[in-house]
C-alpha positions as CSV (number, residue, x, y, z in Angstrom):
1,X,-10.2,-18.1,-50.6
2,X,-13.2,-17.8,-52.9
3,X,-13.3,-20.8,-54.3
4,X,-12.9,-23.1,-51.1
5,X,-15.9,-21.3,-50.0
6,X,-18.1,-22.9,-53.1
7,X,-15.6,-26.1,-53.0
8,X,-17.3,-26.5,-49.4
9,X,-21.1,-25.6,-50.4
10,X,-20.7,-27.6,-53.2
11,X,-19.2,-30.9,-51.8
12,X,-18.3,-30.7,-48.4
13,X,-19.9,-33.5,-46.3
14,X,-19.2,-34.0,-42.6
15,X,-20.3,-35.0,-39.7
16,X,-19.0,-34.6,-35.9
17,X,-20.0,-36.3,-33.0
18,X,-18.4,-35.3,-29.6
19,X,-18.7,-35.4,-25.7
20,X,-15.6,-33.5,-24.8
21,X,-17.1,-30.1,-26.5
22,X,-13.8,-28.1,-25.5
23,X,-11.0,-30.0,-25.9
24,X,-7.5,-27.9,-25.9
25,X,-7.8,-25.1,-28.1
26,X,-4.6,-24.9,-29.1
27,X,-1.6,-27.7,-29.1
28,X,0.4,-25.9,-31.7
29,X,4.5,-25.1,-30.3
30,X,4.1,-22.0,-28.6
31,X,7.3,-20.6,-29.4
32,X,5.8,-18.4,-32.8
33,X,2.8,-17.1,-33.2
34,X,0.1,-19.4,-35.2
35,X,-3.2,-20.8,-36.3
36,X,-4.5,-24.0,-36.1
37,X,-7.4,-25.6,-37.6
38,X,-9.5,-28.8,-37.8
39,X,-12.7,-30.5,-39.4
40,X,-13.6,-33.2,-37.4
41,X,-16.1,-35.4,-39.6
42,X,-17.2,-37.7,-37.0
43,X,-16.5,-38.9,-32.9
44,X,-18.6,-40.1,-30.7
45,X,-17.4,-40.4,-26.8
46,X,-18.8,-41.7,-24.0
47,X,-18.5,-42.2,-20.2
48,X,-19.0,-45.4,-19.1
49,X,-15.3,-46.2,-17.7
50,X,-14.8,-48.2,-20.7
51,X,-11.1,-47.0,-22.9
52,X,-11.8,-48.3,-26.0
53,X,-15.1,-46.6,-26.2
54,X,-14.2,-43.2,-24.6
55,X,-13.3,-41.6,-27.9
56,X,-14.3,-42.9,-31.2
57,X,-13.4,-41.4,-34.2
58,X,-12.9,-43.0,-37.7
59,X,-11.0,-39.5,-39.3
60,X,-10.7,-35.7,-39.4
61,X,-9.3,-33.2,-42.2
62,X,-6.0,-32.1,-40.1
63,X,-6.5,-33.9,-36.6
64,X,-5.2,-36.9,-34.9
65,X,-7.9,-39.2,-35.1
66,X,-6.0,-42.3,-33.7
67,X,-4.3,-39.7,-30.9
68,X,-7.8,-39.0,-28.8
69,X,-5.4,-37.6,-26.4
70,X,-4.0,-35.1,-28.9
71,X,-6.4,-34.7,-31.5
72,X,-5.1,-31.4,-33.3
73,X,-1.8,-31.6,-35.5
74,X,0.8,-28.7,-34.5
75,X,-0.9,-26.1,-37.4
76,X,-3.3,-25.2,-39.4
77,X,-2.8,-26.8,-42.8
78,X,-4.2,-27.5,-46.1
79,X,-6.4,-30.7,-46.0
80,X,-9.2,-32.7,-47.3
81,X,-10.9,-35.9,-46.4
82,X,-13.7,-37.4,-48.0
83,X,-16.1,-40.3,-47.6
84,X,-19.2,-42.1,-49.2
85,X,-20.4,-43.1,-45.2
86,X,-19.5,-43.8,-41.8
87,X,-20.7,-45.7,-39.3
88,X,-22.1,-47.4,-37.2
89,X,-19.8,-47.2,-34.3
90,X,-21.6,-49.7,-32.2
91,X,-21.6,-47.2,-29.4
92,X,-24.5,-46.8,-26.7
93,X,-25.3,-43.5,-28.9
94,X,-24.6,-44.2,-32.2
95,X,-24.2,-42.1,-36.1
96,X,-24.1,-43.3,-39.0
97,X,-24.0,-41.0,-41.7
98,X,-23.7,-40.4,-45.7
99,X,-21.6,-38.1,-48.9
100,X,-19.2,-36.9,-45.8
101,X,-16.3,-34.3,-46.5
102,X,-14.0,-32.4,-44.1
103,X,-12.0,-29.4,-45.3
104,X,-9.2,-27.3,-43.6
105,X,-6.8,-24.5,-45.2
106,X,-4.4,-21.9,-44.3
107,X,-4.2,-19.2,-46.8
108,X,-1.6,-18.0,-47.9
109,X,0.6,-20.7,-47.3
110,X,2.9,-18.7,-46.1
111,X,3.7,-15.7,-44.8
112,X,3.4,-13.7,-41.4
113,X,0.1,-15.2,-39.4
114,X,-1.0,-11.5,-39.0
115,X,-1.7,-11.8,-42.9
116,X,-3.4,-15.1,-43.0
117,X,-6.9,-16.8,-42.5
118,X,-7.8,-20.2,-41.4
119,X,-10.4,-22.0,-41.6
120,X,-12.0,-25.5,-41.5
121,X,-15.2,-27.1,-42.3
122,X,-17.4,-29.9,-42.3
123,X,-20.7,-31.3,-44.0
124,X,-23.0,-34.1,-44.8
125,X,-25.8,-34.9,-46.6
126,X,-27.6,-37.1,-43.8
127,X,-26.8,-38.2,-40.5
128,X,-28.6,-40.3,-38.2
129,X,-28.6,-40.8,-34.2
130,X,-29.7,-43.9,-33.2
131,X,-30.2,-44.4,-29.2
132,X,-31.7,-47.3,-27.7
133,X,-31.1,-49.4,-30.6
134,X,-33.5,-48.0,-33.0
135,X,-36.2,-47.1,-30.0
136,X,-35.3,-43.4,-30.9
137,X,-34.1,-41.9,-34.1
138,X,-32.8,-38.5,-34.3
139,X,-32.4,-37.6,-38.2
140,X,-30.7,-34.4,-39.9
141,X,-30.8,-33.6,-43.3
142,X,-27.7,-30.9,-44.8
143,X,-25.7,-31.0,-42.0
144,X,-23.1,-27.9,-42.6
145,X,-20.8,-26.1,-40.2
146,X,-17.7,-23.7,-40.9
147,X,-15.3,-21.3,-38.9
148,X,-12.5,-18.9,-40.2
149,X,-10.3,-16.3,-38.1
150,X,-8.4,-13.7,-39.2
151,X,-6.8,-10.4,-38.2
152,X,-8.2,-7.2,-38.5
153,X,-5.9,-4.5,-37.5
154,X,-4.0,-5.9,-34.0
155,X,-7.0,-8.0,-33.3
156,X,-7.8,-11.8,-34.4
157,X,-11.7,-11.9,-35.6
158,X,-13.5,-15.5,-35.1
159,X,-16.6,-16.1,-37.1
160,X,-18.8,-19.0,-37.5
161,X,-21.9,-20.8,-38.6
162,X,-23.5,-23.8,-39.0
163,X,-27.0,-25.4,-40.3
164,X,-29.4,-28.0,-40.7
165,X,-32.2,-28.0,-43.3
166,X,-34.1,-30.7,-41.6
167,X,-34.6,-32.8,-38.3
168,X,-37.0,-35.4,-36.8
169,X,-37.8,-37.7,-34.2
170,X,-39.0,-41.2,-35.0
171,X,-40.2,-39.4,-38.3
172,X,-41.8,-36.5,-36.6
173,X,-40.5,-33.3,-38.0
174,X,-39.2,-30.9,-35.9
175,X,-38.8,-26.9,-37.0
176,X,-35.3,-26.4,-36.6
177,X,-35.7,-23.0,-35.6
178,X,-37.9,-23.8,-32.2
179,X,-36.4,-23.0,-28.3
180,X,-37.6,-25.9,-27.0
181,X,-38.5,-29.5,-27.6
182,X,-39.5,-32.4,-25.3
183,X,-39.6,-36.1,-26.1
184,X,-41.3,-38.0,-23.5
185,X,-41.9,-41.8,-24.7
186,X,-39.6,-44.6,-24.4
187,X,-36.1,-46.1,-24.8
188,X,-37.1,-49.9,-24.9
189,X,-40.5,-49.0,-22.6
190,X,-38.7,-47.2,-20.3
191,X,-39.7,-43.1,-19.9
192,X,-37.2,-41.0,-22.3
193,X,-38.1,-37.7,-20.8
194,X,-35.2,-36.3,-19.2
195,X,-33.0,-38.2,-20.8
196,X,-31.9,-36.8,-24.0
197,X,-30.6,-32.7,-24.3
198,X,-30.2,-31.8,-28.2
199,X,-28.3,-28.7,-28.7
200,X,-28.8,-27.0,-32.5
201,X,-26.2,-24.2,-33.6
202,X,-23.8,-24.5,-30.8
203,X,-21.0,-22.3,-30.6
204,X,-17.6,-22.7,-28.1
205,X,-15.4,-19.7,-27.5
206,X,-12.2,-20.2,-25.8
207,X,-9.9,-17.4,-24.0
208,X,-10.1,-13.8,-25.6
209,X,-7.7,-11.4,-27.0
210,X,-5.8,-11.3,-23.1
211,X,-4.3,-14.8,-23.4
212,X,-1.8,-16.9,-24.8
213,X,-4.5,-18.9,-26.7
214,X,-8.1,-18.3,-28.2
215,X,-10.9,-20.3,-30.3
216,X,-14.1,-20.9,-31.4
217,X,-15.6,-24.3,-31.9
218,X,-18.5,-24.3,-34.0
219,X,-20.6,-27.8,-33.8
220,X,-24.0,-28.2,-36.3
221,X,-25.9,-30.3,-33.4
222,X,-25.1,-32.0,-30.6
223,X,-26.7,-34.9,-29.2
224,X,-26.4,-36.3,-25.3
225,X,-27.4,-39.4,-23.4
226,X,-27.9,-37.9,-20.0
227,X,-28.8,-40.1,-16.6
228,X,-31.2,-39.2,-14.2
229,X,-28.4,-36.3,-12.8
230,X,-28.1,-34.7,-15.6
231,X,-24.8,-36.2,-16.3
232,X,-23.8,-37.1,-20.0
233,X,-23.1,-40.8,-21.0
234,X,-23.0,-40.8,-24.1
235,X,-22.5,-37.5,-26.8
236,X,-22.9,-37.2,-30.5
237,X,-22.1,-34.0,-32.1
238,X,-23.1,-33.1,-35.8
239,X,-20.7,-31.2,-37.8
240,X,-17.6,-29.4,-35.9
241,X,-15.6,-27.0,-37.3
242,X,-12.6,-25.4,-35.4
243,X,-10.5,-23.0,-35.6
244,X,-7.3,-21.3,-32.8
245,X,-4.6,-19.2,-32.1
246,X,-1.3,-20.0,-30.8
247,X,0.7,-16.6,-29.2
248,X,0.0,-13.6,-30.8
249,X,-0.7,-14.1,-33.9
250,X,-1.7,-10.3,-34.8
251,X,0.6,-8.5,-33.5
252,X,2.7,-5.9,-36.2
253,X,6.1,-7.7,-34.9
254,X,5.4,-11.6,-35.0
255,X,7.2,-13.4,-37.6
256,X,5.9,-16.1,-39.1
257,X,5.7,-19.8,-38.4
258,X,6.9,-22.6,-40.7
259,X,4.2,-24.0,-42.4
260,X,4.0,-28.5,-42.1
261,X,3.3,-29.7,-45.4
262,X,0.2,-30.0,-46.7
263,X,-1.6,-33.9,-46.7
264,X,-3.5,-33.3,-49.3
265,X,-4.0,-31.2,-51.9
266,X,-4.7,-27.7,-50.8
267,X,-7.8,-25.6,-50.9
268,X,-8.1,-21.5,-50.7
269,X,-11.5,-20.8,-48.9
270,X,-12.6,-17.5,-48.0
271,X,-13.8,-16.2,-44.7
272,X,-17.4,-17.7,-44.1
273,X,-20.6,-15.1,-43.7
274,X,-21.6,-13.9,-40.7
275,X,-22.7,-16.5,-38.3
276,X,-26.6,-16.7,-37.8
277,X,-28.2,-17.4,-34.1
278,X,-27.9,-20.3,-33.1
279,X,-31.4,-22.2,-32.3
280,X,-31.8,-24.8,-29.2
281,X,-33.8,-27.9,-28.8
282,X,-33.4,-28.9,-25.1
283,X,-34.9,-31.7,-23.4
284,X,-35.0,-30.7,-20.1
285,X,-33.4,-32.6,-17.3
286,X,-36.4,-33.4,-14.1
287,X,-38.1,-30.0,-15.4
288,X,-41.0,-28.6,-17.2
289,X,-40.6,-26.6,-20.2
290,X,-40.9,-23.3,-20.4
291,X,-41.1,-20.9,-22.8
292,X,-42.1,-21.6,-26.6
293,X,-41.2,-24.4,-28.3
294,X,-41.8,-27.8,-29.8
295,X,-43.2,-30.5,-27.9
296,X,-42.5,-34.2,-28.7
297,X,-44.2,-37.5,-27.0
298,X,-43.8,-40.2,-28.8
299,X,-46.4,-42.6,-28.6
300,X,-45.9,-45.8,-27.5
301,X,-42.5,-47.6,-27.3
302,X,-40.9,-47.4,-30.9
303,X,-43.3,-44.7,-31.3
304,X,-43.2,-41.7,-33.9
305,X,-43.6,-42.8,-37.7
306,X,-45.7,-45.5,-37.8
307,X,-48.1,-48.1,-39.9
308,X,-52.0,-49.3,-38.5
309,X,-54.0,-52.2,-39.6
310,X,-57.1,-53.2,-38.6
311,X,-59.5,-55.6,-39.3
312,X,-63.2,-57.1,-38.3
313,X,-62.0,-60.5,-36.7
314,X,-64.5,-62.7,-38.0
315,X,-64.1,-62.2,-41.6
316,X,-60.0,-60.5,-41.6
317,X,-61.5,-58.0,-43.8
318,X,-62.5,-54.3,-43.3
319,X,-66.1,-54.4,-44.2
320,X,-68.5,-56.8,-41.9
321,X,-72.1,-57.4,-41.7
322,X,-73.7,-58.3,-38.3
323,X,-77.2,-58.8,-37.1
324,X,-78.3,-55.9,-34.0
325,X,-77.4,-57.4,-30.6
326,X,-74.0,-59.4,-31.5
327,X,-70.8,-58.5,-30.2
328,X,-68.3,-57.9,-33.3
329,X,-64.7,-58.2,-32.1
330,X,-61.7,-55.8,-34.1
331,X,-58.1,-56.7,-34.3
332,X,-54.9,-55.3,-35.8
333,X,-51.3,-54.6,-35.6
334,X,-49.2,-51.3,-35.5
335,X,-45.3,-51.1,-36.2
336,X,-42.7,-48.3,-36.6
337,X,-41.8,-47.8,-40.0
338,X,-38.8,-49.3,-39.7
339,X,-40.7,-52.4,-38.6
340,X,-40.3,-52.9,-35.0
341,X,-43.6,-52.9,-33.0
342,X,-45.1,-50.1,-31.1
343,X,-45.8,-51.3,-27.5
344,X,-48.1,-48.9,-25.4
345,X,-49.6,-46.7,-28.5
346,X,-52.3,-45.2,-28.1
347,X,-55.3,-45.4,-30.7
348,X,-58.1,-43.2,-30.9
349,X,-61.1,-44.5,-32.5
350,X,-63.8,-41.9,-34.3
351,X,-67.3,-43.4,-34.8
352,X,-69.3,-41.7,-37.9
353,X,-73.2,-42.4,-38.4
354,X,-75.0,-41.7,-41.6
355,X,-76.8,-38.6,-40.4
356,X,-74.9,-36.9,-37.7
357,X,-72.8,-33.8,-38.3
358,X,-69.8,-34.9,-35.9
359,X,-67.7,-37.9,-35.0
360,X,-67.9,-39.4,-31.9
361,X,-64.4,-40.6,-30.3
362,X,-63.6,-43.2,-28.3
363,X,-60.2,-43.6,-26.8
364,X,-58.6,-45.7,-24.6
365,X,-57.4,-48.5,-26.9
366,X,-53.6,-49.0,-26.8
367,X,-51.3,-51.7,-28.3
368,X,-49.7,-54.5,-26.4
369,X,-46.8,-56.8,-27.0
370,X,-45.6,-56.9,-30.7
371,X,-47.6,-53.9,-31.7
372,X,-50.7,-55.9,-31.5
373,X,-54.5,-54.2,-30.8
374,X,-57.8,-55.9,-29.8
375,X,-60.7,-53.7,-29.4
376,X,-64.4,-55.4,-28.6
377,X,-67.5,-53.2,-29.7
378,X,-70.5,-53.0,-27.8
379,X,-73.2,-55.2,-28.3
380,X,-75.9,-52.1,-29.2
381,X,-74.2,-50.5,-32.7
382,X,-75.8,-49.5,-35.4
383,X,-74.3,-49.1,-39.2
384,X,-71.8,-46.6,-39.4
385,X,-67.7,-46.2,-40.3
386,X,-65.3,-47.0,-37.4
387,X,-61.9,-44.5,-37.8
388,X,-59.1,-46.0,-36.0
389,X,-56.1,-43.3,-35.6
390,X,-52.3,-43.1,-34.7
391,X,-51.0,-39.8,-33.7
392,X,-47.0,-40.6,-33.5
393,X,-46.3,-37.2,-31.3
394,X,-49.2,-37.1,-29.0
395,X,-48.7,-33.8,-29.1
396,X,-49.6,-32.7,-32.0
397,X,-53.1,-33.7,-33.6
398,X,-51.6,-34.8,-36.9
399,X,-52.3,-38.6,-37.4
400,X,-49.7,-40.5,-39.1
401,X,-51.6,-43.4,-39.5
402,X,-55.2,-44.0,-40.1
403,X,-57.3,-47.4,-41.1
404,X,-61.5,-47.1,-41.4
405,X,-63.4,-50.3,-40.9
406,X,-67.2,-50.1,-42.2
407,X,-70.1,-51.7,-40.2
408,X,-73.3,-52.7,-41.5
409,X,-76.0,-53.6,-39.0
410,X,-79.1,-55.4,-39.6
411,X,-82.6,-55.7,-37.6
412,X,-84.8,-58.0,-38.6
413,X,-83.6,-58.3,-42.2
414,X,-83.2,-54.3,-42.2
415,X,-80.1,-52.1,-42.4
416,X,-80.8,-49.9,-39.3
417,X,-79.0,-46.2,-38.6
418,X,-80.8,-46.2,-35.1
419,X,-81.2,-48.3,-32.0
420,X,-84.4,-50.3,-32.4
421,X,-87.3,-49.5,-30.3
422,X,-88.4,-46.7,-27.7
423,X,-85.0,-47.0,-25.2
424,X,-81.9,-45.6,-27.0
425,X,-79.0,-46.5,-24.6
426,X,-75.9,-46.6,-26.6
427,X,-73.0,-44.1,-26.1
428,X,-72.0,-44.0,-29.6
């Protein structure tokens, strides 16, 4: 089982996406005592009332992709399925994702169940959840999650874990490890606060050692489109691995079941570590936060990762000379680096005069239609260095964009660092 263990590290790549977190655990005949498993590397669902976009699923080491009814096959088995990318599904929370693999085994092939492990597993190299077309990007790096069950004495023993080495919003990173996150900008300029639960390390259990069948469902992340009830629309889940029981398997007296042949050719992992905490990043629905955590607001429409230009209007360039008592006009752009513009971003605006210790900020300014940003400075400057910056998580005071514009000012044929005359009236 060693050596599926490192097969998966190694090259495993998957990627899950789900709504219906709890499907059956078990669909195998009930009639002997088995295990089931199943990788699924990627299904979105969704709940508009629409069938052909309830369940979408493009394939799944030892699952029924095409069967959304009846996703599991009858047993655990030995499989393999592999892919360069998947995606995108054209769903209203969409995945697209790259170097994919899904691996399940049963070892040893056969033989009672009492003496046997499954497991399955999933990972991926990248994934990406797009919602609102592009408005919001939700991106994880190393997406890996694994289960394996086995008996220990009279007793089936579930174990699980699952990881991602890195994860942002719009390009804002986010610590993976943090309770809590918020994002509170926009979908296409409407407020994404309360819209959007994202679940990290998320574990399913199913029945206990009482009942007929039993489970664990181990999913890497899990993404939802909620509405303003809290209900899901749409779901994307990272990285699923699952693993069941059918009757009881670990019982001294159980014989065992026939093996199905295996569909590919067949792997011998070894029961994964012990499963780490999972952490939780939770948008709340019509709440505050509470608690520690991370908080996101994106800043403007399209907001997050962005690009600034700006610019003295009367020459396009970034240095301008102007006589003392002229009103200089400023203009400029700021887009998403992807591209799209960033409507309703807030720009703050740092003004530094030779001389003085400390900047002085101005805010206020904000983008408009296609990203674009007009400021008008007052009539009374003097020479100094204008800072215009972007902070794409307004929560945070790291800028992610900044463009400085120099100002020279001239009285009476004189570079001038101070208001002419007695009366000094100028805020800045």
């Amino acid at each position: 089982m060693g050596r599926g263990i490192r097969r998966i590290g190694a090259a495993l790549g998957a990627v899950v996406l789900t709504g219906v977190l709890a499907p059956a655990l078990a669909q195998a005949d009930s009639s002997a005592p088995s295990w089931n498993c199943r990788s699924s590397i990627a299904y979105v669902t969704t709940n508009l009332g629409i069938a052909q976009l309830s369940r979408i699923e493009p394939f799944a080491a030892n699952g029924n992709p095409l069967d959304p009814s009846h996703p599991d096959r009858a047993a655990c088995a030995d499989d393999s399925q592999a892919v360069p990318t998947i995606g995108p599904f054209g769903t209203p929370i969409d995945v697209t994702a790259d170097v994919i693999k899904g691996v399940t085994s049963i070892d040893p092939d056969t033989g009672p169940a009492r003496a046997q492990t499954a497991y399955a597993g999933v990972k991926a190299a990248d994934a990406t959840v797009d919602i609102g077309s592009g408005a919001v990007q939700i991106k994880a790096h190393a997406v890996l999650s694994q289960a394996s069950v086995h008996c220990v004495g009279n007793a089936p023993v579930f174990t699980s874990d699952s990881s991602i080495a890195g994860l942002s919003v719009n390009g804002q990173a986010l610590p993976v490890q943090d309770g809590l996150v918020q994002i509170t900008n926009a979908i296409n300029g409407t407020p994404l606060s309360m819209l959007v639960k994202i679940t990290i390390g998320n574990t399913l259990d199913g029945g206990d050692a009482t009942t007929d069948t039993q489970g664990r469902i181990q999913q890497a992340a899990k993404i939802e489109l909620l509405n303003l009830t809290g209900t899901p629309l749409a779901t994307a889940v990272l990285g699923e691995a699952k693993v069941t029981r059918q009757g009881r398997t670990c019982d001294a007296d159980n014989t065992p079941p026939p093996n199905p042949p295996s569909p590919n050719d067949p792997t011998t992992p070894t029961t994964p570590t012990t499963p780490t905490p999972p952490s939780i990043i939770y948008v709340p629905v019509n709440t505050g936060v509470t608690g520690s955590g991370t908080t996101v607001q994106l800043n403007g429409a399209n907001g997050g990762c962005g690009h600034l230009k700006m610019y003295f209007q009367p020459n396009k360039k970034k240095l301008f000379g102007s006589t003392y008592g002229n009103r200089v006009l400023t203009r400029g752009t700021l887009v998403s680096c992807s591209g799209k513009p960033i409507v309703g971003g807030r720009i703050d605006v740092f003004h530094t005069i030779k001389g003085r210790t400390t900047r002085i900020r101005k805010t206020g300014v904000r983008s408009r239609d296609g990203g674009k940003i007009t400021l008008i400075l007052p009539m009374n400057l003097t020479t100094r260095t204008i800072a215009f910056e972007y902070r794409g998580n307004l929560a945070s005071s790291k800028v992610t964009a900044r463009q400085t514009l120099s100002l020279v000012v001239r009285y009476k044929g004189k570079v001038i660092t101070k208001e002419p005359g007695p009366k000094r009236t100028s805020p800045f």
